[in-house]
N, C-alpha and C positions, 0 to 999 in steps of 0.2 A: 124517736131516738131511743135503742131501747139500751135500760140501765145496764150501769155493770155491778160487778159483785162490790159487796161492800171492802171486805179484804182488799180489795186490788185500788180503791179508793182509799184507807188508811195508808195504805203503801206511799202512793204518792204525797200524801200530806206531810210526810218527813223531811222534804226539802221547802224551801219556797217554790221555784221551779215548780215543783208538781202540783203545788196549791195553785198556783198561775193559772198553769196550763189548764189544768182539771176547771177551773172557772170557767177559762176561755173558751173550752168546747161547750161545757153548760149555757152559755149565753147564745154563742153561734147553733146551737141546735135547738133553742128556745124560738129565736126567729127565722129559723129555715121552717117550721112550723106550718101548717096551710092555715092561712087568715090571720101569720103574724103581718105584724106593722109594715107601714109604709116605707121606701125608699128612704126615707129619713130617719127612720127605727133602726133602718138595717145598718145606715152610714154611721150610726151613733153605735149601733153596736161593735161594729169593725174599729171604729177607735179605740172603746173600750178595749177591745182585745189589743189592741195593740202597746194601748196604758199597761195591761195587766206583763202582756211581754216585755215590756221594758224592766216593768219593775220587779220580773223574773231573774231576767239577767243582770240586774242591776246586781240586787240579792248575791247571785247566783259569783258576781267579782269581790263583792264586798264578803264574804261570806270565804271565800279561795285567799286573802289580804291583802289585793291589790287595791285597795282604798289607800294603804300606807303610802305608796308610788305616787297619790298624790296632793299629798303634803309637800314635800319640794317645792310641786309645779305651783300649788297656792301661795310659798312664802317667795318665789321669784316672781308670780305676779304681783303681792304687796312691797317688792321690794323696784319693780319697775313702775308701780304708781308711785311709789314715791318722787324716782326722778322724773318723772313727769307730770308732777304739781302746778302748779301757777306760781305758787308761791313757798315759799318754806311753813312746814306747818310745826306745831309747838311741840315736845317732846313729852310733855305730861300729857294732852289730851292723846298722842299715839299710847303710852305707854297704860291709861286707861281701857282706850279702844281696846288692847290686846288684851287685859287682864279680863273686861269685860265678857270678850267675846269664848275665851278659856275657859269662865266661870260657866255659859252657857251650854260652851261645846260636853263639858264634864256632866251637866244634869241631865242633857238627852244621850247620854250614853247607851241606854237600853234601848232606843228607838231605831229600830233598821233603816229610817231611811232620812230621818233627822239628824241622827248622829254623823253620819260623812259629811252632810253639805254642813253643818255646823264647826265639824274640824276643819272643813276646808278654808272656812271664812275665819277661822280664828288663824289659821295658816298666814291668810294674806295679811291679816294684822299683826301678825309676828313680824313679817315679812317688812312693813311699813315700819313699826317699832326698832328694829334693829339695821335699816336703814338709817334712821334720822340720831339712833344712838352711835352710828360710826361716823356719820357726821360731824358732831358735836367732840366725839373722841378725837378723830386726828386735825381738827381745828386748828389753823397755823397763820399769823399774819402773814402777810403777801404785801408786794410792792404797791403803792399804789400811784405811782406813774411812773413815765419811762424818762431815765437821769440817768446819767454817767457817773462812775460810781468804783469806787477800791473795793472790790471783797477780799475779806480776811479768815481762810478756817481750813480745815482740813479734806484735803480728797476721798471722798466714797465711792467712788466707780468711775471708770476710765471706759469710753467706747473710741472707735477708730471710726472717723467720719470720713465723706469727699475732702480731701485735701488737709485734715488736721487731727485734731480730737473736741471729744465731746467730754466734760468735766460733769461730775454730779457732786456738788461742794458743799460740805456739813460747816455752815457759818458760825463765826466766831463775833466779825464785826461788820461793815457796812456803812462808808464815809456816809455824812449825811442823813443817815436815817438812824435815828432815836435805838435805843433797844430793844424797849419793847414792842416799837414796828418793824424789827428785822424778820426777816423769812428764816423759816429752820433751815431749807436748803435754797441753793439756786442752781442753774446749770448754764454751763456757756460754753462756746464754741472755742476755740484757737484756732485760727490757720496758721499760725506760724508758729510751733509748741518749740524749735530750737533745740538747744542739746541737752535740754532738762529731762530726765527721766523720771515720773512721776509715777510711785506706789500710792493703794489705797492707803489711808495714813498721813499723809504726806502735810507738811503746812502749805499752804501756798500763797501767795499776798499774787492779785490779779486787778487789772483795770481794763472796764468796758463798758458798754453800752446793756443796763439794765430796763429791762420793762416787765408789766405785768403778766402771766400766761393767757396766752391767748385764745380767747375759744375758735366755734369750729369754723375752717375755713371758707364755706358753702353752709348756708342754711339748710338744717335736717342733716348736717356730716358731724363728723364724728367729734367731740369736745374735748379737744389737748386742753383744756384751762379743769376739767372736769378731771379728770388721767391725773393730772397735775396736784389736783387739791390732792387726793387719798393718797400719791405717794409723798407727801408732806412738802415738794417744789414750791416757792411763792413768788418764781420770778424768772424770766431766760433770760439770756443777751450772747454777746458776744465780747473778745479779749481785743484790745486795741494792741497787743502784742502778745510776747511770751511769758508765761508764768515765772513769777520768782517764788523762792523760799521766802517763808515767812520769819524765818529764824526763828533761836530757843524761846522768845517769849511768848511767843504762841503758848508753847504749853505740851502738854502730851495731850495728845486724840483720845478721845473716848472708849472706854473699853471693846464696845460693839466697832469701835474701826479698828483697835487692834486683832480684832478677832478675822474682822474681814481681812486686813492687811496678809496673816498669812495665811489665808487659806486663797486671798490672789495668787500668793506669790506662788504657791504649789500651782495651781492651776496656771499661772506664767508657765512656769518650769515645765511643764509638760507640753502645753502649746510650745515650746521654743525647742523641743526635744525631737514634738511631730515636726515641724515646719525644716527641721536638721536633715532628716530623711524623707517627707515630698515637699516636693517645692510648687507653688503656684496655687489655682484652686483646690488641686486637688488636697496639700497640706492643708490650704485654709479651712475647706470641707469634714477634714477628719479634726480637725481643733473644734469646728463646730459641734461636730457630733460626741468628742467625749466630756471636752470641756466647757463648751456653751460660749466660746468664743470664734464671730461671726471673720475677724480682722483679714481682712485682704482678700475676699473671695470678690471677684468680680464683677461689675453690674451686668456684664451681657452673661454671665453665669446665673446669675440669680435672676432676673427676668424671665433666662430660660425654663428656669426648674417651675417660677412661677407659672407661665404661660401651659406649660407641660402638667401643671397640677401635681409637682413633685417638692412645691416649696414647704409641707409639712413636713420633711426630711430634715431640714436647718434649726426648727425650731424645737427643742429638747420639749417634749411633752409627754402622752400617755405611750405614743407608738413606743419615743428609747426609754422611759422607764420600765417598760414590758418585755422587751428584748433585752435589755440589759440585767432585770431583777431574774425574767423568765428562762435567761443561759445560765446565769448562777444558778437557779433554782434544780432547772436539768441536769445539771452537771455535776452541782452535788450531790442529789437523789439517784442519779446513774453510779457513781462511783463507791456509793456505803450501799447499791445494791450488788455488788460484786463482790461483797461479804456475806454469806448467806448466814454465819455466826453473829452480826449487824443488824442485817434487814430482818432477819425473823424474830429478835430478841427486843429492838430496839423501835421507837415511831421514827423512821429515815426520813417519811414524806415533813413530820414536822422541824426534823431536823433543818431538813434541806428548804423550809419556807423562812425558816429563822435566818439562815445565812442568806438566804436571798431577800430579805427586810433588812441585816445589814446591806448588804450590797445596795442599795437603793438608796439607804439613807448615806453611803458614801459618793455616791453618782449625785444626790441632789445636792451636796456641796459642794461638788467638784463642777459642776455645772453651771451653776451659780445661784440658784435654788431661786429663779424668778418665778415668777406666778403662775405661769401654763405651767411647771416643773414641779412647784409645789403640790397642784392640783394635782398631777398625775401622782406623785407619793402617798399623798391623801390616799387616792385609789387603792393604789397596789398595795400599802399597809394594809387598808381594809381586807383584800383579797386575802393576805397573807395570814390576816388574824383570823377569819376564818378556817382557815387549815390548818393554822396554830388549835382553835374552838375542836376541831372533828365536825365541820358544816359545811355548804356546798358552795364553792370560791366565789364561783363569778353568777351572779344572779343581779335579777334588777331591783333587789331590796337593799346589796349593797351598793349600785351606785343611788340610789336613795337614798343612803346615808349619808357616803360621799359629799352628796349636793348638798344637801345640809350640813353637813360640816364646813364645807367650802366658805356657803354663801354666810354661816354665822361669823364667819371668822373676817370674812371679805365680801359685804355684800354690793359695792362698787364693781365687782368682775360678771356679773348679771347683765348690764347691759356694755358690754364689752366684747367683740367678735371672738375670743378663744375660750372663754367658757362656754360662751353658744354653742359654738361648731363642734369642740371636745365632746360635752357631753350630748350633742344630737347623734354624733357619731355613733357613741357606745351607746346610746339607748335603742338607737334603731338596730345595730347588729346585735344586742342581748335580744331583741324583739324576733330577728329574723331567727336567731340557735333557740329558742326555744319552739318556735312553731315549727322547724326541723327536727326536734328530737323528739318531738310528738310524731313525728310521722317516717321516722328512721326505723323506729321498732316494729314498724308495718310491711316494711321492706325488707326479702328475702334476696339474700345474694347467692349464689352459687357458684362454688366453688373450682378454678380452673388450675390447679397446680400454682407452680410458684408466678408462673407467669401472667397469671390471671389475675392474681392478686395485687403481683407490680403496677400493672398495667390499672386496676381497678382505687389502688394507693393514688397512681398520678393523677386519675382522672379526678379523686375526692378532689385531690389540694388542687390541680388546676380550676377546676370550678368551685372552690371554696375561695380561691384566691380572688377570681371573674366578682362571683357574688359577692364577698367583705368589698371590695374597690366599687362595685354599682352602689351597694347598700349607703355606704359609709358617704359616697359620691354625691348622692340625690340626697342625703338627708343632711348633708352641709352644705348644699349649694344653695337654699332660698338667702342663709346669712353670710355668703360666698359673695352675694350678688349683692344682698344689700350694703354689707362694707366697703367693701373693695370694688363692685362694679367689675366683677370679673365671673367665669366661669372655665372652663375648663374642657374644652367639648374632647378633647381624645385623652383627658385625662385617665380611662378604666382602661385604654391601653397600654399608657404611661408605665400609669402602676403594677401592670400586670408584667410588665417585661422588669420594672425596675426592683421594684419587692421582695422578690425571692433574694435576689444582691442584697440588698440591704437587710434581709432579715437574717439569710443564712452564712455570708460570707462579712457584710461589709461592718454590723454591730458587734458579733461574736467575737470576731477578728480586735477590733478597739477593746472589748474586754480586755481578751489574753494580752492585749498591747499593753493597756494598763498594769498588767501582773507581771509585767516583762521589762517594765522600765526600771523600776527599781533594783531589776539585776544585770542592765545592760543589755540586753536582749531584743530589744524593740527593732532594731533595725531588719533584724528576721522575720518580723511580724508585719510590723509596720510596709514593708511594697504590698504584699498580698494585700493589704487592706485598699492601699492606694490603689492598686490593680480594680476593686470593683468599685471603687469612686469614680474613675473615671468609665468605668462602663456607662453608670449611673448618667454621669453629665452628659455623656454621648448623646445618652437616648434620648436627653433632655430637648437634646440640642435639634436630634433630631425631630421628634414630635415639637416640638416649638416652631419647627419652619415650616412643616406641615400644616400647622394650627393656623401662622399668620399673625392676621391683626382681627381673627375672631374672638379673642377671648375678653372681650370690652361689650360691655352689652348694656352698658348705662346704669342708672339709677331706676329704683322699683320704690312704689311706696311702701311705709311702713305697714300700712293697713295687708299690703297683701304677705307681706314676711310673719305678721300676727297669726294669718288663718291658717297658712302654711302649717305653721309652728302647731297651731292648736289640733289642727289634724293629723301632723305625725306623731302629736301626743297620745290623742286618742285614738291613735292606729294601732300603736306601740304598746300604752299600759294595760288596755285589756284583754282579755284569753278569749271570749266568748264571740258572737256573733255581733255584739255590740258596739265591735271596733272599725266595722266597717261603715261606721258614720264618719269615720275621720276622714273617708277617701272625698267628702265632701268640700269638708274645713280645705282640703288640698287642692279641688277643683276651684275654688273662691280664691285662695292665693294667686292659682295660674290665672284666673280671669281677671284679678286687680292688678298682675304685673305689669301691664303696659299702660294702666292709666297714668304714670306717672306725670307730674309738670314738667314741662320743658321751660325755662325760663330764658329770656332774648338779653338780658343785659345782668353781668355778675360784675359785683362793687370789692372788691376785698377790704379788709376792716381796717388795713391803715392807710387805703384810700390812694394805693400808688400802682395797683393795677386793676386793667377793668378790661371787660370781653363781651365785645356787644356781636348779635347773631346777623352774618352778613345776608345778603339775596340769595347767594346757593344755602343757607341752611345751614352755614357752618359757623363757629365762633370764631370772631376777627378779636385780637388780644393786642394792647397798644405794647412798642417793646417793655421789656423790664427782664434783666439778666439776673435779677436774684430773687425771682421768684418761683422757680420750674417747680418748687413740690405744690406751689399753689394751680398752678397752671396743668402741672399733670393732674392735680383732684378736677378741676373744673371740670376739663377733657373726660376724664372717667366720667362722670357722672354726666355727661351728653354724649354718652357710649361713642366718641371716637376716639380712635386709636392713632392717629397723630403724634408723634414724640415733641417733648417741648421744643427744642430746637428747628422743628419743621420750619420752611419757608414761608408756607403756606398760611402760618396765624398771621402773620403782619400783614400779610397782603390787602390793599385798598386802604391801610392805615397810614396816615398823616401824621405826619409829628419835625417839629422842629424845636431848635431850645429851648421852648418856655413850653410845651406839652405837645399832643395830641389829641388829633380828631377823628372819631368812628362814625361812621353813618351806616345806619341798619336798611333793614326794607320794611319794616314794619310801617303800616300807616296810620298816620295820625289822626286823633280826631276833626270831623272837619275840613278834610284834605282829598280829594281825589286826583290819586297820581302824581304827578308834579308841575300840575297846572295849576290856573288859578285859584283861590281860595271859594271854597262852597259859601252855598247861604250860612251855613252852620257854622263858619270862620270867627266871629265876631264871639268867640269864649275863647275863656283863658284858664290855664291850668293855676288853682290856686295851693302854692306852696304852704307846707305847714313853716311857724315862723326859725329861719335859721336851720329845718332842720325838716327832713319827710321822712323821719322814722316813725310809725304808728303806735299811737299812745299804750296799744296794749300789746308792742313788741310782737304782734304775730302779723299776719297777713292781712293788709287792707288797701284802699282801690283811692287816689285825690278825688277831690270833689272837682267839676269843673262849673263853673257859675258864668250859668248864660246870660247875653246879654250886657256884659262890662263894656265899658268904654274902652277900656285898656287891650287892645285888640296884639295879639301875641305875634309878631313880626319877627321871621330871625332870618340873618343872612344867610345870603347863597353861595357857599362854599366854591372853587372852581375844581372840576374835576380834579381828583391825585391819582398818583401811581402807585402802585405795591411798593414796598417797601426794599431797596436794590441790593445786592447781593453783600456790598462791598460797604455797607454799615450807614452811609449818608442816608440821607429824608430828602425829601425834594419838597417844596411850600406846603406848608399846613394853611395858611392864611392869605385871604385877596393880597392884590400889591398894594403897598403903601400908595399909591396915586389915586384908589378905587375908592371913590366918596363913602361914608360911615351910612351918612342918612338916604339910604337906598327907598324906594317906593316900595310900599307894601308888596305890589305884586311882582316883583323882582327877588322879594327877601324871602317871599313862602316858601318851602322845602315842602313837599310829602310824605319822608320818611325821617325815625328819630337820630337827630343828631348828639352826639356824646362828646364833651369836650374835658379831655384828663388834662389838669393844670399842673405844671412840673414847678412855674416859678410865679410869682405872685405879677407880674406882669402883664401876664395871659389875662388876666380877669375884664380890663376894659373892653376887651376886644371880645372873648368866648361868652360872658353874661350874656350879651347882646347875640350871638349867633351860633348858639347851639340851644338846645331844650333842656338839656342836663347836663351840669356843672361840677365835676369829681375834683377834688384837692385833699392832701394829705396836711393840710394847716387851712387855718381860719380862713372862710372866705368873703369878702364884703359884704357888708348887712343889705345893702343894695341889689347886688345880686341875686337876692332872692325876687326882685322885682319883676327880672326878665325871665327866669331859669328855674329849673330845680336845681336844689345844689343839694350835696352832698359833701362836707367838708371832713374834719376832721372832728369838731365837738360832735355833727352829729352821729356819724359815725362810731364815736367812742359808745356812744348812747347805746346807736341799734348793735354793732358789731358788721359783720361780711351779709352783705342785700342781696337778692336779687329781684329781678322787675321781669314780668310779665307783661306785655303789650296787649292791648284787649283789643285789638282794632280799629276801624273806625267810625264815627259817627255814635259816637258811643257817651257817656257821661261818666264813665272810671276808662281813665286812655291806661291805667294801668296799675297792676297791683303788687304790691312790696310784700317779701315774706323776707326777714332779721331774724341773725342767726342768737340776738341774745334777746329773752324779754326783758319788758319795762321794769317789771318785779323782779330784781335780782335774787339767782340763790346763794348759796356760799362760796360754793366755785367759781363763779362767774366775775369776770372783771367787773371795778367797781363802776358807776356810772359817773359821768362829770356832777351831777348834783347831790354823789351819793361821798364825795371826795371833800375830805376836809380843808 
């Protein structure tokens, strides 16, 4: 290999890069050599080379500043170890961990390649540290059991629910519970609110049915008890009627409700101003969109927009803080450019980011400045203060700031579906405009008159429109699918027809609407707007029936939503060729999305419904009318698409006064068919005592101990029917005439039977002839003799079960995975032996 000139060697030595590279070849031309080394010299060199290219490129980002970009990503990972502890850890040893690792990161400062992975890890202990400190900050007692109960305090927030309202109440007092075990707040329902018209402010003296927040409904779903702690909640229930005043002894409401008080009441006034001039969705739609009020929009409206992938239009976020900051922004930079004695004398563009940083901070109180809304504000000031600076607006170092701002301020919204989605959104299309405008300045267009132009205008935006809806599509669907158990498959056409409406007609529009009510004018404004609302919902309407019942695709594990994640990171943050290892991280997502558990028998945590998997494969549910939000989570997350009210859950389910009976197909250990009992008959499933929650709250399989005496006999149900149109049950149980003490081989069953006890009566009869025994109160200590039970102590214990059937002929006939662990955290309901 013959040398090169020295010169041309210095040269490269000015980069790393060129150090790299210039090795690389020196080694690969060392053993291309005749009579270099063996097959295994050569394989050892190509590594090398490939060490040296990595750590070229590595160099090569760290060296350009996108090391910064991942700081964020390390203090959202230390902030999801956190919630995913075992246990609560100490505040001083995190608060060490971080100073530690700070202290570290700061010495190898000068080290190229020490110093990133050292900030990164001091990142995740920031991350972890400032978890366990907002912990300990919004710290609030909470109820700790469920009692009927007077509250007494002032109204903070008012929602419009099915049939009533929904109360968010700043406590004052609390019949029966002590002081200092009162909740800061509670929330409860009303069905029947009466002719009280209730402002934030408000006193209200109310009686209902209190209990603890309840975690998640489905083990691995989402944690209302967790939601609950960080927004200071320590308790839900419901009103046994209509709210009264509290009268003048209450007191006056705290400064922070007078403040809310009237900035409701504007934000009323305006809702009641839209809702004057459209009427139906389509008002309720434009209340949502200016003012952040959902009230009266329809459920087959919002299904649809959901199903259609257009339900991000309802929820005030980054899209209307951008539209809305981004038309004042335009509009005032277009209008002081039509002073050419202005624009040339004067900075317009920072003029015009200032009024539009107002506008936004009056849009985030008029909306109601909830969390997704916050977040976007965060953003767009950032943008804003940038071109307030004279620096380039939208970059991925300011939503890197962003996220850390967010996550210090909030760092509970980390493992929360809208910060996910949000900022996967905008990381991936900041990701896709930069590797576009690296390769636009490459690109020569030519010139065709005006018409060339036009024509060349529509085709940018129509495929800038195509691509932002793909981009933004794919890189919120892995956390689409893990939350919600949904996806959106004609969603990039949704958006593409619906988009332009809502960017250029239907936000702009609600601006000037806003600027127009205060002089009476809104009803000139206000149809046009209505006018592309309901375009909007059309299409909704349409792509939804198009769509069907595919937009349910089940539950994914976490593990494949992690790699996903990790790979559009690494897709995203870096420039170089080094980014295309994340297409990896992405292949490992799509290959762990189907492993998911499918589990055959779900328990809910107050033990009054249960949904065992029939012979077709599908979940049979015993009735219960007031359960459908638990019943449509189950349904999602066994991707069918079944509405609660379908016929078809009851069907083959038994039930009469004192409960119901499910029979699955699964088979038992021991059992072939539903003949007589195997060799292998003669074990018995041994319950844990009172209670088969597993000691360490996670997933574990009963033991079954061969060989007992105690041979496990359960009766033999007689065929039932589905469950009849017109509300009756036909026999759950033999007839009264049918002897108790059956012969063994009469009582075998081969598949699991499920018996939900409604009334304490059922127990003599269901111990003895089902496998598993479900009650929402205590169930005889005996019963555990014959049965698994699952009552209501243990229950409180685990939280919402579910059971895996393992087969048969097996020694774990099945495994439990609870929704709370043994080791309680802060958030988490308290346990019965954690209860004073």
């Amino acid at each position: 290999m013959s040398e090169r000139p020295e010169s041309e060697e210095t040269d490269e030595q000015e980069t790393g890069r060129g150090v790299a590279d210039a090795r690389a070849r020196r080694r690969v031309g060392r053993y291309r050599r005749p009579g270099g080394p063996s097959w295994r010299g050569r394989l050892a060199a190509r590594a090398d080379v490939a060490r040296l290219w990595l750590g070229a490129r590595f160099l090569n980002e760290i060296e350009a500043g996108r090391g910064f970009l991942w700081l964020p990503v390390g203090m959202a990972v230390g902030i999801g170890i956190y919630f995913s502890l075992p246990r609560e850890p100490m505040l001083w040893a995190l608060s060490g961990l971080c100073l530690a690792t700070v202290v570290i990161a700061r010495r190898l400062r000068e080290r190229p390649f020490g110093f990133p992975i050292a900030a990164l890890i001091a990142a995740i202990a920031v991350g972890l540290a400032i978890a366990k400190a907002r912990t300990e900050l919004v710290s609030a007692p909470r109820l700790e059991r469920e009692q009927t109960a007077t509250v007494i305090g002032w109204v903070e927030d008012i929602e419009e629910a099915r049939g009533g309202l929904r109360l968010l109440i700043r406590v004052a007092s609390i019949s029966r519970v002590s002081s200092p075990d009162q909740p800061y707040r509670v929330r409860m329902s009303v069905r029947h609110p009466g002719d009280i018209r209730l402002r934030a402010g408000d006193g209200v003296l109310v009686r209902g049915r209190l209990r603890p927040p309840r975690g998640p409904p489905i083990p691995g779903g989402y944690d209302f008890a967790r939601a609950q702690y960080f927004a200071g909640i320590g308790a839900t229930g419901f009103a046994y009627g209509a709210p009264k005043s509290a009268g003048p002894g209450l007191g006056a409401p705290p400064w922070d409700l007078k403040v809310t008080a009237v900035v409701n009441a504007a934000r009323g006034a305006i809702a009641a101003r839209i809702r004057d001039v459209l009427a139906g969705d389509t008002g309720a739609v434009a209340s949502a969109l200016i003012v952040g009020q959902r009230r009266g929009i329809s459920e087959e409206t919002t299904e649809d927009l959901r199903i259609a992938g257009l339900a991000h239009i309802l929820a005030i976020s980054g899209l209307h803080m951008a539209l809305v900051a981004g038309t004042v922004f335009g509009v005032v930079r277009g209008l002081l450019a039509l002073f050419p004695a202005i624009a040339l004398r004067h900075p317009v563009r920072q003029w015009a980011a200032l009024t539009a940083l107002g506008a936004g901070t009056v849009y985030l109180g008029l909306s109601g400045a909830g969390i997704a809304t916050q977040r976007a504000f965060v953003m767009a000031a950032i943008v804003f203060a940038a071109i307030l600076a004279g620096r380039p607006a939208l970059t991925m170092r300011s939503v890197a700031v962003a996220a850390l701002i967010v996550m210090a301020l909030a760092p509970e919204v980390v493992v929360g579906p809208s910060f996910q989605m949000s900022f996967a959104a905008v990381v991936a299309l900041i990701a896709a405009y930069e590797i576009l405008s690296e390769r636009r300045g490459a690109v020569a267009f030519e010139r065709r008159g005006i018409a060339g132009l036009a024509l060349r205008t529509l085709g940018f935006y129509v495929g800038g429109l195509a691509l932002t809806s793909m981009i933004a599509g794919m890189a919120t669907a892995p956390f689409a699918v893990f939350h919600f158990q949904r996806l959106a498959p004609l969603g990039l056409l949704a958006n593409l027809l619906a988009m332009p409406l809502v960017a250029f007609l239907v936000m702009p529009l609600g601006v000037l609407s806003l600027i127009a009510i205060p002089f009476g004018l809104d009803p000139l404004v206000l149809p046009a707007m209505g006018w592309g609302i309901d375009r909007v919902i059309a299409i909704a309407d349409w792509v939804a029936a198009a769509t069907g019942t595919g937009s349910i695709v089940g539950r994914v594990p976490g593990s494949a939503v992690l790699c996903a994640t990790a790979g559009l990171l690494w897709l995203a943050l870096w420039k170089t060729r080094l980014r295309l290892f994340g297409l990896a991280g992405i292949g490992l997502g799509l290959a762990f999305a189907p492993l998911a558990a499918t589990p055959d028998l779900l328990i809910s945590d107050d033990g009054r419904l249960v949904a065992l998997r029939g012979a077709d494969g599908a979940l049979h549910f015993a009735p219960n009318a007031k359960n459908d939000f638990v019943v449509g989570t189950w349904l999602r997350a066994d991707g069918d698409a079944r509405a609660t009210d379908d016929p078809s859950l009851v069907a083959g389910v038994r039930c009469d006064d004192l409960g119901c009976i499910l029979e699955g197909s699964g088979k038992k250990p021991g059992m072939s068919g539903r003949g007589p009992p195997s060799a292998a008959a003669d074990t018995v499933v041994t319950p844990l005592p009172n209670s088969t929650a597993p000691p360490d709250g996670g997933t574990m399989a009963l033991d079954v101990v061969e060989g007992s005496s105690a041979s496990k006999t359960l009766a033999a149900n007689p065929p039932g029917a589905a469950l009849p149109a017109n509300g009756t049950t036909p026999p759950a149980r033999p007839p009264p005439d049918l002897p108790t003490g059956l012969a063994a081989a009469e009582r075998v069953h081969g598949s699991w039977r499920v018996a939900l006890v409604r009334r304490s009566l059922a127990f003599a009869e269901d111990c003895r002839a089902a496998d598993i025994v479900v009650a929402s109160f205590a169930a005889p200590k005996d019963c555990a003799k014959h049965a698994v039970v699952f009552d209501r102590v243990s229950l409180a214990r685990s939280g919402a079960l579910s059971l895996t059937f393992t087969g048969a002929n097996t020694e774990a006939p099945f495994q439990i995975e609870t929704a709370l662990p043994k080791l309680r955290r802060p958030w988490h309901p308290p346990a019965p032996s954690e209860r004073r």
